[in-house]
C-alpha positions in Angstrom: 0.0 0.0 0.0 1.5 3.5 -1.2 1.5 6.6 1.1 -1.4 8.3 1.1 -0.6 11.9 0.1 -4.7 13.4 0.0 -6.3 14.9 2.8 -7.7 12.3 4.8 -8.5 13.6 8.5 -12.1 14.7 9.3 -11.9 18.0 10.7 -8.4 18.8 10.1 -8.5 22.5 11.6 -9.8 20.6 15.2 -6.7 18.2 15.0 -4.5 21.2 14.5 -6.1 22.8 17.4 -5.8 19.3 19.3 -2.4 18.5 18.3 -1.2 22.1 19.8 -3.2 21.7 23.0 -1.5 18.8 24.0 1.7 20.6 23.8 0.6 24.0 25.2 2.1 23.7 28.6 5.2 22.1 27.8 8.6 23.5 27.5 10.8 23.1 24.3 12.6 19.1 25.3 8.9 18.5 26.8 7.0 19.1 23.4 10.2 17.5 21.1 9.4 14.4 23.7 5.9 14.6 23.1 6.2 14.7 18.8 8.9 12.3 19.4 6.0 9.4 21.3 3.5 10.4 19.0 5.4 9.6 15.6 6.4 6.0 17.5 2.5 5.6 18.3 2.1 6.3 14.8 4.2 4.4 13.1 3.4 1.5 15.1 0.1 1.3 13.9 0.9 2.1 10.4 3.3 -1.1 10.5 3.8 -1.1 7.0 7.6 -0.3 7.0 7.4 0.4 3.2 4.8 3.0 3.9 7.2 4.6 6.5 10.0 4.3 4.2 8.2 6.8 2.0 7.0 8.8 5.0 10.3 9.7 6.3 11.9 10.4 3.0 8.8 12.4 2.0 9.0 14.4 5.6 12.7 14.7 4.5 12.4 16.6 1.2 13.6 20.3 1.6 14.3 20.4 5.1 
């Protein structure tokens, strides 16, 4: 199965705002923890390591 690149996520704008709650209160090591657990959630339930493969090198590009 490729990476899906389309939108997919109901509500997108609410995840945003989620996704920045959750880090609100946290210092700078605190929040890079934080993003650090959730990408490992993530990817764990992805479990296709091809899929990843393309993740990471996608996330990658022009950074």
């Amino acid at each position: 199965m490729p990476l899906n690149r389309e939108p997919n996520i109901p509500d997108p704008d609410g995840f945003y705002e989620e996704l920045i709650a959750c880090q609100r209160d946290l210092n700078d090591e605190q929040a890079s923890l934080f993003q650090a657990r959730l990408l490992l959630v993530l990817a764990n339930h992805v479990g296709d390591r091809g899929v990843l493969t393309e993740a990471m090198q996608s996330a990658r590009r022009d950074v």
